[in-house]
N, C-alpha and C positions, 0 to 999 in steps of 0.2 A: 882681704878683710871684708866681711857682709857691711853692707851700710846700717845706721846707727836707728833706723826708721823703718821694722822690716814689713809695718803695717800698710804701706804704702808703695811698698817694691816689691818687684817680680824680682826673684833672686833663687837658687838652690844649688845645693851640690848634691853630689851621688845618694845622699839618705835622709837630706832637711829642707825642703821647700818652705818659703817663707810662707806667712799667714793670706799676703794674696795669692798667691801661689792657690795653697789650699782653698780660698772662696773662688777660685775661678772652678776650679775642678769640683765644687760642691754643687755651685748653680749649672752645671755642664751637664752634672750628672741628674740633680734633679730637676731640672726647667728644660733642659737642653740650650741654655742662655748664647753661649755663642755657636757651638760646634754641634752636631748629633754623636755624644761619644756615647748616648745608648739609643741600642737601635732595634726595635723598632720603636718601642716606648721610652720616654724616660723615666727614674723613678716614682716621680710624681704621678705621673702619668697611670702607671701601676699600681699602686696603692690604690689609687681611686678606682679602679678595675674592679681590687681586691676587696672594697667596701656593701 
């Protein structure tokens, strides 16, 4: 059973990532906040390229 709090938990199965879940993998992608999961840029990073 997910916990009753999913804005606050890391949690997923096979097809539903919870809402942190998704804000890790948003700021990942744009900021590159914890990890380089885009490389070489991130997408922040790009956009401002593209301007």
């Amino acid at each position: 059973m997910a916990c009753s709090d999913v804005s606050n938990n890391v949690w997923w199965n096979e097809f539903h990532p919870t809402d942190a879940v998704n804000q890790i993998l948003a700021e990942n992608m744009w900021f590159g906040e914890y990890t380089k999961m885009c490389y070489p840029v991130n997408l922040h990073e790009m956009v401002k390229l593209k301007q």
